[in-house]
N, C-alpha and C positions, 0 to 999 in steps of 0.2 A: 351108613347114612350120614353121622356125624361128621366124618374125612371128608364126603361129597360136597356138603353144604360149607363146612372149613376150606376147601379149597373154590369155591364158588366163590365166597365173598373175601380172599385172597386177593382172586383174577379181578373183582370188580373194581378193589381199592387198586390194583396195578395200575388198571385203563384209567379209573381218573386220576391217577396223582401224577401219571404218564403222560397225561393230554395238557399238562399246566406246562408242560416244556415245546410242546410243537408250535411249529413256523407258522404262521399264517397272515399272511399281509392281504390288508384292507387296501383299497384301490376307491377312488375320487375322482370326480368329474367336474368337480366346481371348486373353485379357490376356497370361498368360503368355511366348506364341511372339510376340508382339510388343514385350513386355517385352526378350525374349533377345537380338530384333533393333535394337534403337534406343539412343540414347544422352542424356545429357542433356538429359535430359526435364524439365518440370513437368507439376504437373498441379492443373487448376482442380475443386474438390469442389463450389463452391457455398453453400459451407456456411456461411459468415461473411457472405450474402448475405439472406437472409432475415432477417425480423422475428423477436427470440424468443419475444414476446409471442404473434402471430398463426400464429407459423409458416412465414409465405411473405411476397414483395416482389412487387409487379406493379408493372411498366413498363405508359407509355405504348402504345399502339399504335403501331407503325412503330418502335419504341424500343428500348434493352434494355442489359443493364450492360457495363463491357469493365472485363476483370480481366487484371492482367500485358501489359496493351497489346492484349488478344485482344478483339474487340469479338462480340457476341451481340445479334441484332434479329432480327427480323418481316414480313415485310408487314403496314402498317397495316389495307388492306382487300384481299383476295383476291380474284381473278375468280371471277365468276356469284356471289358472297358480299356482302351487305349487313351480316352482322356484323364487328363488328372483331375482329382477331383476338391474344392478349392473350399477353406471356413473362410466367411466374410464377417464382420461386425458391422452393426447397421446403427444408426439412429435415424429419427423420425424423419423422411425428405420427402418433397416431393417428384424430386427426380430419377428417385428411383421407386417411386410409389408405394414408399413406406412409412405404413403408420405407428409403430414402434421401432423401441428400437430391437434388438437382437441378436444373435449370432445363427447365419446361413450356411450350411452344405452345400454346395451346387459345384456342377462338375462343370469345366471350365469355360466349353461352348454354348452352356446353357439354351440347346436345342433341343436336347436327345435323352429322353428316357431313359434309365438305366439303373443298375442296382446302386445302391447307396449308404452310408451309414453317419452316424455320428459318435463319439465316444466318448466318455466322460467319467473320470477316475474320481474318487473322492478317498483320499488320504485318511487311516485311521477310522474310515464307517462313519455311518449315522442311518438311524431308523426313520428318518422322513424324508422323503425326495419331491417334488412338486414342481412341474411347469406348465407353459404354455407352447401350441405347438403348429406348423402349419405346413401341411405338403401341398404337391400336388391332385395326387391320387389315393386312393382307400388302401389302406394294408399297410402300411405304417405298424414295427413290429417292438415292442422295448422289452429288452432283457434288462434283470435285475441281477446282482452278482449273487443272491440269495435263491437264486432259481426262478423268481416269480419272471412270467411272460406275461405279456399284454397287446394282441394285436388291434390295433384302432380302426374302427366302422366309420369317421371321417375322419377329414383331411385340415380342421383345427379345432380348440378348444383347451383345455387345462385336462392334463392326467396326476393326478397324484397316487403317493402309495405312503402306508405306515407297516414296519416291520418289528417283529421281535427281535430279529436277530440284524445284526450291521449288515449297510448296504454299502459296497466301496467301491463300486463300476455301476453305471449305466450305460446301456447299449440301443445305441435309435439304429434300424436296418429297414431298407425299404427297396422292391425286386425291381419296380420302375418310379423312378423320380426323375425330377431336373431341380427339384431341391427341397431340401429337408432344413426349416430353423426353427429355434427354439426360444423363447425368451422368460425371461422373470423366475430362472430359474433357485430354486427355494430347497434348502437344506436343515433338517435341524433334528429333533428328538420326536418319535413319537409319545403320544399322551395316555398310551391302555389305562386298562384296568391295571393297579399295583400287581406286582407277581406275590405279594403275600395276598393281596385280596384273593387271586385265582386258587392259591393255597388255600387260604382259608373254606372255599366255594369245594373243593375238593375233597378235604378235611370231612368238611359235611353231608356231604353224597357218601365219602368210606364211612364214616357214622353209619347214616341210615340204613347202608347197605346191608350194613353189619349186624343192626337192630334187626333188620327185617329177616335175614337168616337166621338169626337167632330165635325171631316167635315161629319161624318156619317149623326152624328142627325142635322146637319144642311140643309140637304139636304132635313132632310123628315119634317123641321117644317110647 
């Protein structure tokens, strides 16, 4: 009975001292609450990207700018798609009836639905990612290079994420678009609980655990 209870409260200090190393990213729907959570941040506008002549910068297909080391591209050509598909950098105009400024996806005819993506490397990681975002159609999908998915129920608003572990891709995929952008997009540290505090939090569950097996098998010696 002794070995029983000796291995019971083993296995429990396993699980939590286990549980202070798993991934678990927090995910954000308002600038604000993700603001409150992250810590030295930048954050790319786009804004000093664009022409001010025209309004907007088009890259190459397959192409696109990297600002502060953060790189922004495309798929040149997209499956079951014969157009190429084009990043634009946008500021505020009226002639293109834009009210931010940005960086756009759209595939070149901008007629025609189709699958889509954006992609975005971030050198070295960081635990916080945050933008704003605007398609056409629902289903809007973002991979994190840390595993996390996120498919979006509409078509703009701010998504964010905080991570334990470094994020150094982001992946925007959408099955029909005529175009996917992004702006104000925000990088920096998340703000958790200290990994000693969760230690700590841990520390005292295997305590407890330990006490409580102990009045356990006292009882049945």
């Amino acid at each position: 009975m002794h070995r029983f209870f000796g291995f019971t409260s083993f296995a429990i200090c396993t699980l939590l001292l286990s549980a202070v190393g798993l991934n678990a990213d927090t995910i954000y729907t308002d600038r604000a609450s993700f603001t409150a959570n992250t810590g030295g941040t930048s954050t790319i506008d786009f804004a000093t990207l664009a022409d001010p002549i025209t309004f907007f910068t088009s890259y190459t297909p397959g192409f696109g700018p990297t600002v502060g080391g953060v790189g922004f591209s495309s798929s040149a050509i997209l499956p079951d798609s014969v157009q190429p598909q084009l990043l634009f950098a946008l500021t505020p105009n009226t002639i293109y009836n834009s009210q931010s400024e940005g960086l756009l996806a759209s595939e070149s005819q901008y007629n025609t639905a189709m699958p889509m993506d954006l992609q975005v490397s971030i050198p070295g990681g960081v635990t916080a990612v945050g933008f704003e975002y605007l398609t056409n159609n629902t289903g809007l999908t973002i991979a994190l290079s840390d595993g996390t998915t996120q498919t979006l129920s509409s078509t703009s608003g701010f998504i964010g994420f905080t991570s334990t572990t470094p994020i150094t891709s982001v992946s925007l995929t959408s099955s029909a678009e005529t175009l996917i952008a992004i702006g104000n997009f925000t990088s920096g540290d998340a703000a958790p609980l200290p990994s000693a505090a969760w230690g700590g939090i841990a520390l005292l569950g295997c305590m407890a655990a330990v006490g409580g097996v102990r009045h356990c098998s006292s009882r049945h010696v």
